[in-house]
C-alpha angles and dihedrals in degrees: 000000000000149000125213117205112168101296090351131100125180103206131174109206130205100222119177084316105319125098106228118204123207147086148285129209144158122273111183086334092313128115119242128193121208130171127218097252096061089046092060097045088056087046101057086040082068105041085051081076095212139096110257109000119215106251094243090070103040079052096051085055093049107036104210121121126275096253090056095047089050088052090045098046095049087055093049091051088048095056087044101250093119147020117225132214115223116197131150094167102049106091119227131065114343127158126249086263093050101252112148101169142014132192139193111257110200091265085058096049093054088053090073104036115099144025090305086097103027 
């Protein structure tokens, strides 16, 4: 099932068993696929209003484990939407995978720009 508005498109996806919600859209005439999730978890890295927010307050706005935001977060740094802070030695919150803080790069910002997610 989709939904086509002007570069958007709303899919639900059958992977391996499990329906995935989120959207597709063009990025310099290529497709990209992003789920919800990690829609929300860019989203609440920008309404943080700081640079690089600590973990513990990107997961209170998204509400999914610490294990699943690591791994998430990890994704989302791979394909260039965000810029991770490793720190083992800093005390305070960190992820399993020692992640402590996450911001927004400029892939990541235009991600977010536009109707795709109204």
């Amino acid at each position: 099932m989709y939904t086509v508005v002007d570069t958007k498109i709303d899919i639900d996806i059958l992977l391996a068993g499990i329906i995935i919600k989120g959207t597709c859209y063009l990025e310099d005439n290529e497709a990209i696929f992003m789920d919800t999730t990690d829609y929300k978890i860019l989203k609440a890295i920008l309404d943080l209003k700081v640079p690089a927010p600590k973990v513990d307050r990107i997961q209170a706005r998204v509400n999914i484990g610490p294990e699943e935001l690591g791994a998430r977060l990890g994704g989302l740094e791979m394909e260039g939407y965000v810029k991770i802070e490793n720190d083992r030695d800093t005390q305070g919150i960190s992820l399993p995978n020692s992640i402590c803080a996450a911001g927004l790069t400029n892939r990541g910002r235009r991600a977010l720009e536009g109707e795709r997610w109204q």
